[in-house]
C-alpha positions in Angstrom: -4.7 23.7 12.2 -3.6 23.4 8.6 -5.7 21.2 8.0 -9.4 22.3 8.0 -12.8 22.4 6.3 -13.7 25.3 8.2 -14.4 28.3 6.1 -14.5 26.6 2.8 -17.8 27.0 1.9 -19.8 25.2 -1.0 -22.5 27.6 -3.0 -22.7 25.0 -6.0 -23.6 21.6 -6.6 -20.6 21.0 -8.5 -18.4 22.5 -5.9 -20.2 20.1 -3.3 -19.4 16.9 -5.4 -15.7 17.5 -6.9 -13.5 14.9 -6.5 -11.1 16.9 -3.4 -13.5 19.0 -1.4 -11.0 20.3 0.9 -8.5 23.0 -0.8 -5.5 21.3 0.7 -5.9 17.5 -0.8 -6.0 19.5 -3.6 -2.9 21.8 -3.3 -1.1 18.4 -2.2 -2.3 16.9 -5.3 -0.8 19.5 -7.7 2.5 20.0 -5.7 3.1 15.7 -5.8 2.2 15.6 -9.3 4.2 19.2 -9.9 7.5 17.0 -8.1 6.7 13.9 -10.2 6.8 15.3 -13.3 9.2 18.4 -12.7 11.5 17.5 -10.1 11.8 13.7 -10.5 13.1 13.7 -14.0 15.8 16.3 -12.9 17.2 14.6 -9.9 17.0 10.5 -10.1 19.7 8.5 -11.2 18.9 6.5 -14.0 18.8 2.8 -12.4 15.8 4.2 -10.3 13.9 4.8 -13.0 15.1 1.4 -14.6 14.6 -0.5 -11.7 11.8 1.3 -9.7 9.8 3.9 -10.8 8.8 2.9 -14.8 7.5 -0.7 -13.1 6.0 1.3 -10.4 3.9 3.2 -12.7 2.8 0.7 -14.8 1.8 -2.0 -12.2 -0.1 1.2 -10.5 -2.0 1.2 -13.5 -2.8 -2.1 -14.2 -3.8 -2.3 -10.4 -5.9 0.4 -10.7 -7.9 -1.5 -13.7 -8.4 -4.3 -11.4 -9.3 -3.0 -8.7 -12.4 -1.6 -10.6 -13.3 -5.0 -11.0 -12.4 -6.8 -7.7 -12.5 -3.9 -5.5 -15.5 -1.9 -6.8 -17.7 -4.4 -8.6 -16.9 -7.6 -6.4 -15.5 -10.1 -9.2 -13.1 -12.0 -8.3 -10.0 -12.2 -11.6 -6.9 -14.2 -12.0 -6.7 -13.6 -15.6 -4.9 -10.4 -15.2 -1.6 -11.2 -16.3 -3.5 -12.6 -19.6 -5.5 -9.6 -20.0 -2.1 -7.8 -19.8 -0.6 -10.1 -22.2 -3.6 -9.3 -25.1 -3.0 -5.6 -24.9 0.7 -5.6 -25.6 0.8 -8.1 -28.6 -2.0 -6.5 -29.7 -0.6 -3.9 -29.5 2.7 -4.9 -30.9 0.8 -5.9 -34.1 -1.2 -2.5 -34.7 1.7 -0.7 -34.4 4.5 -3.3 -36.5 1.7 -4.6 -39.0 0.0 -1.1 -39.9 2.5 1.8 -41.4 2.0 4.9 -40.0 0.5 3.9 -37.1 1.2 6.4 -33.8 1.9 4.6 -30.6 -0.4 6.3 -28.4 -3.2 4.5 -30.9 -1.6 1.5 -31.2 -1.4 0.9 -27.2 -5.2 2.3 -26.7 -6.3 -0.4 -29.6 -4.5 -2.8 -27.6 -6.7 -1.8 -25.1 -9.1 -2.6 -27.0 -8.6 -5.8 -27.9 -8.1 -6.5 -24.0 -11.7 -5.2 -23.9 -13.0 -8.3 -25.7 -11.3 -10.9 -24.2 -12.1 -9.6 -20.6 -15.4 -9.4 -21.6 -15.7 -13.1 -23.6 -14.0 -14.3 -20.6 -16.5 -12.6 -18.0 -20.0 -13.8 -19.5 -19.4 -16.7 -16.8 -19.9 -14.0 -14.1 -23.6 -13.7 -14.9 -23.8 -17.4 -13.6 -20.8 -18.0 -11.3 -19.3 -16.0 -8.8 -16.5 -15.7 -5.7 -14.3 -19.0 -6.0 -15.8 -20.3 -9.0 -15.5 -16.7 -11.1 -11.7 -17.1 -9.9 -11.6 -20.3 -11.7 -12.9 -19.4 -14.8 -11.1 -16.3 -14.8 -8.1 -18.7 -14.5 -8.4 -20.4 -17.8 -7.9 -17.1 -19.9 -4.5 -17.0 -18.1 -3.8 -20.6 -19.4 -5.7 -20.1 -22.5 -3.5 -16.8 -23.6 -0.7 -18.3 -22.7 -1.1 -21.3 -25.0 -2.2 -19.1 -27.7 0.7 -17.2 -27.9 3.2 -19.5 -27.5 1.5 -21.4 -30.5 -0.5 -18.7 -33.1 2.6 -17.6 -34.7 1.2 -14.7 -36.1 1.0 -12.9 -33.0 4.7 -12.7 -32.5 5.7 -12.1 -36.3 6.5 -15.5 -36.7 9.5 -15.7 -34.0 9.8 -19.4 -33.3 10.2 -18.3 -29.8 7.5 -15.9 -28.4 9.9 -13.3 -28.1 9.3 -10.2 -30.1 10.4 -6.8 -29.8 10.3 -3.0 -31.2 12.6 0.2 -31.3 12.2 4.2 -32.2 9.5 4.5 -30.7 8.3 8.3 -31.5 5.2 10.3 -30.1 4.5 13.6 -31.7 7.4 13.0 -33.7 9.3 13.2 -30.9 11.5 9.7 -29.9 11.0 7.7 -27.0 14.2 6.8 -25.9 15.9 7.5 -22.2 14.9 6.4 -19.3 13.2 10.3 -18.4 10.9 10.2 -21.5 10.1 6.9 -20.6 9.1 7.4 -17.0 7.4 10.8 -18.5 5.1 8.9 -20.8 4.3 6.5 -18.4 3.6 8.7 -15.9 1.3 10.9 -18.1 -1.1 8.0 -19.3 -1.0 6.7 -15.2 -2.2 10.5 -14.4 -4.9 10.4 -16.9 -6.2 7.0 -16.4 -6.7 7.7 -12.9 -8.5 10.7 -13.0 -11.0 9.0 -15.7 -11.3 5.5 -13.1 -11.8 8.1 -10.2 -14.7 9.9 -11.8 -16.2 6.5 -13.5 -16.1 5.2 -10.0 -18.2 7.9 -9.0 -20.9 8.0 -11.6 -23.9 6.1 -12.1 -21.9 3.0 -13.5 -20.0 3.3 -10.8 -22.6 3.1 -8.0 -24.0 0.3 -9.9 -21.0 -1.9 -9.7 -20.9 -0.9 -5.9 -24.0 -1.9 -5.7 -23.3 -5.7 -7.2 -20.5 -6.0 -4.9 -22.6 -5.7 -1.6 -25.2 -7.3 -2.5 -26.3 -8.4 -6.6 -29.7 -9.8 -5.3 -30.4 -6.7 -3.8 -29.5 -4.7 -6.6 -31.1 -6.6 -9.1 -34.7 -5.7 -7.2 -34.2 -2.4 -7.2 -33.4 -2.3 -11.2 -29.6 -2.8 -11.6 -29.5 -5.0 -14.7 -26.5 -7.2 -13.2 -25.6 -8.6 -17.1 -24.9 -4.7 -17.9 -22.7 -3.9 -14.9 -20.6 -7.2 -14.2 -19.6 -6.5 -18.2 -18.9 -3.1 -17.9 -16.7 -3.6 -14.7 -14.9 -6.2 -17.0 -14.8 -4.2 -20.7 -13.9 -1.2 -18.2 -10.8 -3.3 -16.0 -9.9 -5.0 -19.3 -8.8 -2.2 -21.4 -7.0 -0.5 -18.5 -5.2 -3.4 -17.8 -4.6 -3.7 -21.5 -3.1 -0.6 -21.9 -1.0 -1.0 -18.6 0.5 -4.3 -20.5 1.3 -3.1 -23.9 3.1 -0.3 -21.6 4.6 -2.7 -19.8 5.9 -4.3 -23.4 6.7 -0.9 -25.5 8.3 1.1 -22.6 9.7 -0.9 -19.7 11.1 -4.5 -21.3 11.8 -3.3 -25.2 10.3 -6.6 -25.9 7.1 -9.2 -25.1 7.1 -12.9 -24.6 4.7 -15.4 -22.5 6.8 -15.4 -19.2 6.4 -11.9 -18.9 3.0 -12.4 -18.2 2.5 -15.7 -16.2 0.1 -16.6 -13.4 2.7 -15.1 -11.2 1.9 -11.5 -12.5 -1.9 -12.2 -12.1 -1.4 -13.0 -8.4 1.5 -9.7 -8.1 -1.3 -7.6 -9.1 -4.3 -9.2 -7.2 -1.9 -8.7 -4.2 -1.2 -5.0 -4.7 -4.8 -4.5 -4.9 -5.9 -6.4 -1.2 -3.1 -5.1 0.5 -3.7 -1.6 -1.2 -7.1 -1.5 -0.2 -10.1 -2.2 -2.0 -12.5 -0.2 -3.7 -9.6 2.7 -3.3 -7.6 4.2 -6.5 -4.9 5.8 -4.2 -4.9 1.8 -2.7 -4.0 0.7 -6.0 -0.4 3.3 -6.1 -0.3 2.1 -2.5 0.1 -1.2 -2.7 2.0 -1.1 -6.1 5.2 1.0 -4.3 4.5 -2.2 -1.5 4.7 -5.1 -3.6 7.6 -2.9 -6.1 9.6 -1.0 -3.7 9.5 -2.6 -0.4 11.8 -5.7 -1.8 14.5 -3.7 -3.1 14.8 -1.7 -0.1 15.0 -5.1 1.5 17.8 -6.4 -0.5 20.0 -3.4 -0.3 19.3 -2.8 3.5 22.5 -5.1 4.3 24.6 -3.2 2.5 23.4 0.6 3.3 24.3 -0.7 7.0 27.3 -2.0 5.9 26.5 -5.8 7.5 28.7 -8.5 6.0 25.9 -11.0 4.8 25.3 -13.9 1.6 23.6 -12.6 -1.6 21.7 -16.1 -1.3 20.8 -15.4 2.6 19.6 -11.9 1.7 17.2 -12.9 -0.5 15.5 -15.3 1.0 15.5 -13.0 4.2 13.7 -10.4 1.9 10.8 -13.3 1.4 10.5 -14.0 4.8 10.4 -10.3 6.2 8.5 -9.2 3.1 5.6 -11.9 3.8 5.7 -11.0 7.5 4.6 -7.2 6.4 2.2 -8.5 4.6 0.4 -10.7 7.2 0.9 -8.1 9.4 -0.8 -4.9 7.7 -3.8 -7.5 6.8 -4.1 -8.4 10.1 -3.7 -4.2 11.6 -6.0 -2.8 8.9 -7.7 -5.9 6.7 -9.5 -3.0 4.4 -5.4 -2.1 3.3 -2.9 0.7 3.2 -5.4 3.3 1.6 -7.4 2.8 4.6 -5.2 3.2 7.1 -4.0 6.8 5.1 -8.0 7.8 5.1 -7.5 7.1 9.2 -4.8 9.6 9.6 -6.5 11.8 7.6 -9.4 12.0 9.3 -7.5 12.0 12.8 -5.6 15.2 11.1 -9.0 17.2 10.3 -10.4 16.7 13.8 -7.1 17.3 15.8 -6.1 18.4 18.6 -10.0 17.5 19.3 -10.9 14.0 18.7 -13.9 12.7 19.3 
């Protein structure tokens, strides 16, 4: 009974299309983001936040910005990790190479920069799509990764591809512990995803739903498919961007090529299938999934106390983790998000279904 539309009347167009019609997913909203930011920072030890929650929010991000892509505008990436990788030495460059530069500006110009490449990288989606795309999107991930291993003036001249930065300062005010970290973090994940959740459902937005059901269909009707495809990509690109120079400036302290490989193209393609497609909350869902879930399986031996190898536990973790994984696909193929919209709706019409 708490959870009802009954009585909550709309006397506005702008009432009837805000983003949580129904008081209490709005109420939950505040009171989450009220413990997240307030209650969070006050109570977690600091290897959570090391080890869980600052990679948490940043892959939520950068799952979010492809899932704008794959989930709401059908086009299949596996250039993430490379997209990743532009926006954080960009980034890393503004920021080192320009004096007086804030960090909030250098990591949206690393954005930026994302923004091109995504979208240099995408014009082969206006001729090629599913498996093919997929390919092409491929080659940025080799091609960034050659580039920065050998352009030397993207990583200051370190013969390595290792490059790093310190004080970092916002508002004159230093970035330093693991709290302000996870504060930042959180505060450009909160804002990102209120801007993707409200470009989702705009014109662009329906346009890019629109390609992914059907492009022929939408090109009849006067969706110029050159316009959206590259949009979805300049749009995914600069999210994911941002999400990689904040994977660079605030969680490793430092940037180089293996930190993002292939493997953190398919991590984040992943997060957004087994979150859900087409679904922002999908994209925190399967982020905690693909984050969370193995460190809770590691450390599940020794909360129950069972005498077991280090070596045996972690290769139990891959087995039982990739059992979950075939197993919610197979319960709910549409992901996690959808099987919270289920429960949801079961809620508003209980104790009556129908």
């Amino acid at each position: 009974m708490l959870y009802r539309e009954n009585g909550q009347f709309k006397t506005s167009y702008r009432a009837d299309q805000q983003i949580f019609p129904i008081v209490q997913d709005r109420w939950f909203l505040f009171a989450l983001l009220a413990f997240a930011f307030g209650v969070v920072p006050l109570i977690a030890p600091e290897y959570l936040f090391r080890a869980i929650l600052i990679p948490f929010v940043i892959l939520s991000l950068a799952a979010i910005g492809l899932n704008i892509l794959v989930g709401y505008c059908g086009q299949i990436s596996l250039g993430t990790g490379a997209f990743m990788a532009v926006g954080a030495y960009a980034a890393y460059n503004f920021h080192v190479r320009i004096d007086g530069m804030p960090l909030i500006a250098s990591l949206l110009l690393g954005g930026l920069c994302a923004t091109g490449v995504g979208v240099l990288f995408g014009i082969p989606s206006l001729r090629i799509k599913g498996l093919y795309l997929a390919v092409a999107t491929l080659a940025a991930q080799f091609f960034v990764d050659w580039a920065f291993l050998r352009v030397k003036w993207f990583t200051n001249d370190s013969p390595s591809g290792s490059v790093g930065v310190s004080n970092l300062q916002v508002f004159g005010m230093p970035i330093e512990s693991p709290v302000q970290k996870y504060l930042f973090c959180l505060a450009f994940v909160a804002v990102f995803a209120l801007l993707a959740k409200n470009l989702v459902r705009s014109a662009i937005g329906r346009e890019w739903m629109a390609m992914r059901d059907m492009d022929v269909a939408a090109a009849v009707i006067g969706i110029r498919p050159v316009y959206a495809k590259l949009t979805a990509f300049a749009v995914s690109s600069f999210i994911v961007g941002v999400a990689g120079a904040l994977w660079g400036f605030v969680h490793l302290g430092s940037w180089e090529p293996a930190a993002f490989s292939i493997d953190r193209s398919f991590q984040l393609l992943f997060m957004v299938i087994i979150g859900g497609l087409g679904s922002i909350v999908g994209s925190f869902f399967g982020a905690a999934f693909i984050v969370v879930l193995p460190i809770v399986l590691d450390n599940l031996p020794q909360w129950f106390g069972i005498p077991i190898d280090t070596a045996l536990a972690s290769h139990l973790t891959f087995m039982i983790f990739g059992v979950l994984i075939v197993f919610f696909l197979v319960v709910e193929p549409h992901g996690l998000a959808r099987l919270w919209a289920t429960g949801r709706e079961k809620l508003r019409l209980w104790p009556f279904p129908h």
